[in-house]
Biotite code that builds the C-alpha atoms (Angstrom):
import biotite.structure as struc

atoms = struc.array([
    struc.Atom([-13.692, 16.356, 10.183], chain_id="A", res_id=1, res_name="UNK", atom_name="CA", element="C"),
    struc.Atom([-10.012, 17.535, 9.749], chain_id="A", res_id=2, res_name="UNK", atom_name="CA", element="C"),
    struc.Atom([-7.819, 14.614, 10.020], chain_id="A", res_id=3, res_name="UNK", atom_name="CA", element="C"),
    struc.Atom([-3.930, 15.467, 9.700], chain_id="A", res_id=4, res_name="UNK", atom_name="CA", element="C"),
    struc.Atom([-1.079, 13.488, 10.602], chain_id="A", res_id=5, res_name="UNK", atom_name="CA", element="C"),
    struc.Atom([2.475, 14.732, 12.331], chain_id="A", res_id=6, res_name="UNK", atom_name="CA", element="C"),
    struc.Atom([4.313, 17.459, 10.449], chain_id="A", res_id=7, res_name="UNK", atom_name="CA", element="C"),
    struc.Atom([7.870, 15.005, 10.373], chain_id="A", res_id=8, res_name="UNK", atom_name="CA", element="C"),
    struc.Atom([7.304, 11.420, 10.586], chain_id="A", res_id=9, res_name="UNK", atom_name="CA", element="C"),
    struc.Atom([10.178, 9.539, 11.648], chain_id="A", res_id=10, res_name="UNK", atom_name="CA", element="C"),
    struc.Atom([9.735, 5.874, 10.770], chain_id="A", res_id=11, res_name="UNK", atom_name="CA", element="C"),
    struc.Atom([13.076, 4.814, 12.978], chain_id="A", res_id=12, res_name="UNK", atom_name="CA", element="C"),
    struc.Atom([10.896, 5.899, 15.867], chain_id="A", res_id=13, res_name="UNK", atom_name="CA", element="C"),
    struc.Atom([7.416, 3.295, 15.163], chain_id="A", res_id=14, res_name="UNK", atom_name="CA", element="C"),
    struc.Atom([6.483, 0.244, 14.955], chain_id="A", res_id=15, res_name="UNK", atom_name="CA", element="C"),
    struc.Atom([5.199, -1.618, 12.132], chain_id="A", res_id=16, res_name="UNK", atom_name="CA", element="C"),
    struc.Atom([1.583, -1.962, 12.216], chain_id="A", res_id=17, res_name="UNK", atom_name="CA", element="C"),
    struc.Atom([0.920, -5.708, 11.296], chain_id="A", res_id=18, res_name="UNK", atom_name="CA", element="C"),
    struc.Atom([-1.722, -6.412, 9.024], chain_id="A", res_id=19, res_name="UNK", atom_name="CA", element="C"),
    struc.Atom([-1.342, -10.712, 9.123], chain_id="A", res_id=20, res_name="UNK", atom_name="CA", element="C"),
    struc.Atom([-0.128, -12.580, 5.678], chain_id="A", res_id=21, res_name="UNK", atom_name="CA", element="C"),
    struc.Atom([3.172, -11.203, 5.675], chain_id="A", res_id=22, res_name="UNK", atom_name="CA", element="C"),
    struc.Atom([2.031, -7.628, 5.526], chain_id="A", res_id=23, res_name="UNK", atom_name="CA", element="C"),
    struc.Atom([3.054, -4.592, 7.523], chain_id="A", res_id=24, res_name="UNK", atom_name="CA", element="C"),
    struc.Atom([2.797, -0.793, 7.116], chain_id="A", res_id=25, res_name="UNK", atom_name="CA", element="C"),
    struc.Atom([3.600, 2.523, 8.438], chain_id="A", res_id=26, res_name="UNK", atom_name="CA", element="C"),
    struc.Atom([1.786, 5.623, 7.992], chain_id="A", res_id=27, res_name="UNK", atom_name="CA", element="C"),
    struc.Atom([3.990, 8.436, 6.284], chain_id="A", res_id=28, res_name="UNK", atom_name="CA", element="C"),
    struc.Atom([1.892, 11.904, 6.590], chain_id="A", res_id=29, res_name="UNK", atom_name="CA", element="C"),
    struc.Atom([-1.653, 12.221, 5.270], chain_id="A", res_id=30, res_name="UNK", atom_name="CA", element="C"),
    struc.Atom([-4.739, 14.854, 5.974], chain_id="A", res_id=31, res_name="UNK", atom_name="CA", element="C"),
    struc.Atom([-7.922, 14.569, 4.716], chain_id="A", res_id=32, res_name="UNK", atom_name="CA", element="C"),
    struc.Atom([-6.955, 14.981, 0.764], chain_id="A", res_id=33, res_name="UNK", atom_name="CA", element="C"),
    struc.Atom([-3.754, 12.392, 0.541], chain_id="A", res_id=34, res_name="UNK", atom_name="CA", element="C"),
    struc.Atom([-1.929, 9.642, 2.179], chain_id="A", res_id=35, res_name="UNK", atom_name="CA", element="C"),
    struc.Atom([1.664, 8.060, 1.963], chain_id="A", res_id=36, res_name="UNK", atom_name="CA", element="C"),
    struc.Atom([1.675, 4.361, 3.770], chain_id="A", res_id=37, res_name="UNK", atom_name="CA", element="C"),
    struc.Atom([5.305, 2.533, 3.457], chain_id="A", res_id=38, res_name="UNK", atom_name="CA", element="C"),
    struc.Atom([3.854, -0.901, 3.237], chain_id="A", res_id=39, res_name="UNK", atom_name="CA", element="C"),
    struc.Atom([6.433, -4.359, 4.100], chain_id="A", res_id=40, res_name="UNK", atom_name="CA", element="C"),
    struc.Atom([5.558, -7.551, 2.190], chain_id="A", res_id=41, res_name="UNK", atom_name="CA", element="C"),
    struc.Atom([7.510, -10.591, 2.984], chain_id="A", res_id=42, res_name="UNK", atom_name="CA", element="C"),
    struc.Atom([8.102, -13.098, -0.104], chain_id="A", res_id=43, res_name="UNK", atom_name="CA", element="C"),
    struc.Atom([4.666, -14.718, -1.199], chain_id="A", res_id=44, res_name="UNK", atom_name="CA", element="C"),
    struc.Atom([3.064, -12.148, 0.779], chain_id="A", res_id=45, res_name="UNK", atom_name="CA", element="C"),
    struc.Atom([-0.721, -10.714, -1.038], chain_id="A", res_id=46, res_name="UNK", atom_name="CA", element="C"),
    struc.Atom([-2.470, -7.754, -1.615], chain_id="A", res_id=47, res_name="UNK", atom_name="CA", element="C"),
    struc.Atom([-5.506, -9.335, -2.710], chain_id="A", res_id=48, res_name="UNK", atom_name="CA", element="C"),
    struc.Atom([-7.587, -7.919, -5.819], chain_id="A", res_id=49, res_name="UNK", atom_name="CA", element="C"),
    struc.Atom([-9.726, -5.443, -4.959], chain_id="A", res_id=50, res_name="UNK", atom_name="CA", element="C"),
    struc.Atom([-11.161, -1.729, -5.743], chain_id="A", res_id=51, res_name="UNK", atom_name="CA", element="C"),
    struc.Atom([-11.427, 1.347, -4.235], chain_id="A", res_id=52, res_name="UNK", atom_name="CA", element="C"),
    struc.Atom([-12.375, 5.092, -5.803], chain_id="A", res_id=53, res_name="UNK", atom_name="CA", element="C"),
    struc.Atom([-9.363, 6.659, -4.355], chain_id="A", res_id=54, res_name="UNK", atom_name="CA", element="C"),
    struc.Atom([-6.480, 7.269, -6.875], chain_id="A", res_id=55, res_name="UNK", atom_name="CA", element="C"),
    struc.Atom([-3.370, 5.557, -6.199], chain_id="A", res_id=56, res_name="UNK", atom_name="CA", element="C"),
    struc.Atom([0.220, 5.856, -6.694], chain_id="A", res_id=57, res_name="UNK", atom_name="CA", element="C"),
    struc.Atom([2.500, 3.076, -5.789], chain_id="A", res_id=58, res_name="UNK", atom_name="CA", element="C"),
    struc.Atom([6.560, 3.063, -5.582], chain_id="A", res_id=59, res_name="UNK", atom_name="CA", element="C"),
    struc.Atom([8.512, -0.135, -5.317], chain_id="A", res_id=60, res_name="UNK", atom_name="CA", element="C"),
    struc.Atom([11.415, 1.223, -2.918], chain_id="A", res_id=61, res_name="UNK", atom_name="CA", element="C"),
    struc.Atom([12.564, -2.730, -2.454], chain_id="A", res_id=62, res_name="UNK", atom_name="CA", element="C"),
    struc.Atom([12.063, -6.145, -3.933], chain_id="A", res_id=63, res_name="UNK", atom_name="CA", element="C"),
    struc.Atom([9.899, -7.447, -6.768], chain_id="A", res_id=64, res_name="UNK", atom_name="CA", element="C"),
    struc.Atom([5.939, -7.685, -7.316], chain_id="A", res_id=65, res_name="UNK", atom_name="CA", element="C"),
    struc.Atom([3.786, -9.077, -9.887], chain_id="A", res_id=66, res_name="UNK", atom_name="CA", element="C"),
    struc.Atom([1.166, -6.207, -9.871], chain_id="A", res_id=67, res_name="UNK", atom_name="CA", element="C"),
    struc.Atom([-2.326, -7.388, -11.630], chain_id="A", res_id=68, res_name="UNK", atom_name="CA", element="C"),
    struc.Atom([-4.155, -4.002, -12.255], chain_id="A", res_id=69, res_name="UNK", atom_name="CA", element="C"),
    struc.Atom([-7.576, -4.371, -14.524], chain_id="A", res_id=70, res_name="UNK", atom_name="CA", element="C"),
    struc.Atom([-6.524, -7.708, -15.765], chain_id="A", res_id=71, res_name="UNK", atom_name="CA", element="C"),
    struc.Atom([-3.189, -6.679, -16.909], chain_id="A", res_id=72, res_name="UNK", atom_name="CA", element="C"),
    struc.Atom([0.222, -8.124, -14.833], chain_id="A", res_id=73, res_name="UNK", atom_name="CA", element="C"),
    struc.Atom([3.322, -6.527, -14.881], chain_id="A", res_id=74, res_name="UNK", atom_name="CA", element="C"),
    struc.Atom([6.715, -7.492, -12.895], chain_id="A", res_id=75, res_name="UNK", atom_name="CA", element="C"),
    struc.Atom([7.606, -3.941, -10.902], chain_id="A", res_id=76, res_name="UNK", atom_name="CA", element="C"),
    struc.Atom([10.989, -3.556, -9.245], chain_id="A", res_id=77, res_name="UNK", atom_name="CA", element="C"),
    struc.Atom([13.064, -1.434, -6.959], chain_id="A", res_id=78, res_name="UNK", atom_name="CA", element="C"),
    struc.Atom([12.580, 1.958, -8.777], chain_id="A", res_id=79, res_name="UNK", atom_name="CA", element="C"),
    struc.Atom([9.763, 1.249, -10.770], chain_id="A", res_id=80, res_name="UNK", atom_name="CA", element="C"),
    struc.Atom([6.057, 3.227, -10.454], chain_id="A", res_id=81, res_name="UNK", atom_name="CA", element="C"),
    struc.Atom([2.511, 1.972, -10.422], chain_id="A", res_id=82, res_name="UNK", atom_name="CA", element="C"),
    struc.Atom([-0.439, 4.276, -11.218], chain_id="A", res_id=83, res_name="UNK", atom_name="CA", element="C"),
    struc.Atom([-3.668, 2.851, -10.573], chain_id="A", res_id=84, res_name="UNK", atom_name="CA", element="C"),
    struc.Atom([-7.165, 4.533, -11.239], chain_id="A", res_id=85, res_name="UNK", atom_name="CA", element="C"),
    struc.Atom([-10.016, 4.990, -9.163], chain_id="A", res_id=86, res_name="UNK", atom_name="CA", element="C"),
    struc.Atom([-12.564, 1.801, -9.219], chain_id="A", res_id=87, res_name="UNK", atom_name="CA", element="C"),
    struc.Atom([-10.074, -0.547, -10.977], chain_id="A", res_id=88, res_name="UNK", atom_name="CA", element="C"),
    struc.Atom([-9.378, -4.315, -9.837], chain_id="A", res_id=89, res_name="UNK", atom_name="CA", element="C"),
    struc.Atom([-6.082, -4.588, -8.573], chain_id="A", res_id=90, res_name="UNK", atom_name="CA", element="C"),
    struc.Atom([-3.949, -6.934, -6.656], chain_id="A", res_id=91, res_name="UNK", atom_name="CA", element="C"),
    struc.Atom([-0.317, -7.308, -5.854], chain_id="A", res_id=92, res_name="UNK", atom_name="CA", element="C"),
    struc.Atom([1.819, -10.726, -4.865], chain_id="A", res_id=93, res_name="UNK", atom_name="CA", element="C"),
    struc.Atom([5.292, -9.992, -3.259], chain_id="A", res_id=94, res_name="UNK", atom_name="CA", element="C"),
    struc.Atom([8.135, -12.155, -5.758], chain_id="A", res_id=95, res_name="UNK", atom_name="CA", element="C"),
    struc.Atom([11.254, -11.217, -3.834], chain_id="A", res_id=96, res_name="UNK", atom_name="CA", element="C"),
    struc.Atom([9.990, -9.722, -0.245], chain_id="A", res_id=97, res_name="UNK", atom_name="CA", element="C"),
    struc.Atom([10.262, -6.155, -0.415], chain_id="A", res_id=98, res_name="UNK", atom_name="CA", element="C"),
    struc.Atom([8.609, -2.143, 0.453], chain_id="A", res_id=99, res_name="UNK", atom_name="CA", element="C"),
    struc.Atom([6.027, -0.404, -1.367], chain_id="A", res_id=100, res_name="UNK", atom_name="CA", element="C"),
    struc.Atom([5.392, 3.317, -0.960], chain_id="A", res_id=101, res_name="UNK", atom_name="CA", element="C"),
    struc.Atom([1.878, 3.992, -1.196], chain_id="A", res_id=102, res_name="UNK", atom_name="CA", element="C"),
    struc.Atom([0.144, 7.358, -2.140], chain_id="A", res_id=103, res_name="UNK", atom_name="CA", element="C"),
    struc.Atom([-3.790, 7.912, -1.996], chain_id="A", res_id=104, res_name="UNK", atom_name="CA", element="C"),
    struc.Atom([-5.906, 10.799, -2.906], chain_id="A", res_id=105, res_name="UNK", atom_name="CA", element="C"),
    struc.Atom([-8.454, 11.244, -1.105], chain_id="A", res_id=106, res_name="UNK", atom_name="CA", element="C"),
    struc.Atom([-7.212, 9.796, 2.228], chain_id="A", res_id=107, res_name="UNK", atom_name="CA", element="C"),
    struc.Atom([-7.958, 6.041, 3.354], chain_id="A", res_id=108, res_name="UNK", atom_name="CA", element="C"),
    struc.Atom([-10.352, 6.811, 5.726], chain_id="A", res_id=109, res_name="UNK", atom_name="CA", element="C"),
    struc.Atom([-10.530, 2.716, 6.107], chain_id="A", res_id=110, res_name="UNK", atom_name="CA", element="C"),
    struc.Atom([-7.240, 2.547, 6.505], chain_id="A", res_id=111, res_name="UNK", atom_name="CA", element="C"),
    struc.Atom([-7.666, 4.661, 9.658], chain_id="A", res_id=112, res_name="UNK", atom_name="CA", element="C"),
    struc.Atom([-10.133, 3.252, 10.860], chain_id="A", res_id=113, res_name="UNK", atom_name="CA", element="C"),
    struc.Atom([-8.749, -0.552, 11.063], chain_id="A", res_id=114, res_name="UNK", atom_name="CA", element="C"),
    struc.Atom([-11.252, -1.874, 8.317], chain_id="A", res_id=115, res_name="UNK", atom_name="CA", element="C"),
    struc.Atom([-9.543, -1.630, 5.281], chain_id="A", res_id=116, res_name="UNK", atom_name="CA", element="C"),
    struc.Atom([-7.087, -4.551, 5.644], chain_id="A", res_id=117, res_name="UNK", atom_name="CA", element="C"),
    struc.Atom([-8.547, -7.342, 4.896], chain_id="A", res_id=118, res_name="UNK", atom_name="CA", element="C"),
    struc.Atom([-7.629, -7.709, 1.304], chain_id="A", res_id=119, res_name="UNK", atom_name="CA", element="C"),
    struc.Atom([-3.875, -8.532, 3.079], chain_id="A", res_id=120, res_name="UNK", atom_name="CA", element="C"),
    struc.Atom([-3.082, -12.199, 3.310], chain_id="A", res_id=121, res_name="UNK", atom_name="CA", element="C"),
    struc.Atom([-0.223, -15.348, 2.418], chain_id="A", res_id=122, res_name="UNK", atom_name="CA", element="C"),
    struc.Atom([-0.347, -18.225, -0.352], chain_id="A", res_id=123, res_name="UNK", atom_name="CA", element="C"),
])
């Protein structure tokens, strides 16, 4: 099935799609081979570990995150990147509250779909 988003997504024009824990997103264009999600944590705010066999691409556009990917952490800040390969364990927790700009290949069909937010949530 051919799945495509709007050709100009205007974020100043949605709402933020809560997610619970301190966790909100937007969708920023995708079709069936790639997806961009603007994701807002709030401080202490958790991205739980956990695995998926898309390839991932992550941009920290605001605040800090301790980023835990195959057992390794690393701080990221504004302007830093994350690359994160399909399969591995990997977890985020929000240290000053912030955005991430996520990028998928192939598209989060779970995401989509409403399941694939559970790994979301607040210590």
């Amino acid at each position: 099935m051919k799945r495509n988003s709007e050709k100009y997504i205007l974020t100043d024009k949605m709402e933020w799609e809560d997610l619970g824990g301190g966790v909100s997103r937007k969708f920023l264009g995708y079709d069936n081979q790639i997806m961009m999600v603007l994701v807002k944590f709030e401080e202490g705010a958790l991205g739980s570990p956990h695995q998926h066999f898309h390839t991932q691409t992550t941009y920290c556009a605001e605040g800090e995150f301790e980023f835990t990917i195959d057992g390794v952490k690393q701080i990221v800040k504004a302007g830093d990147g994350v690359y994160i390969e399909p399969n591995l364990l990997h977890s985020a927790k929000c240290l000053k509250s912030g955005k991430l700009i996520d990028v998928f290949s192939p598209v989060r069909e779970d995401f989509l779909d409403g399941s694939g937010v559970s790994y979301f949530g607040k210590k």
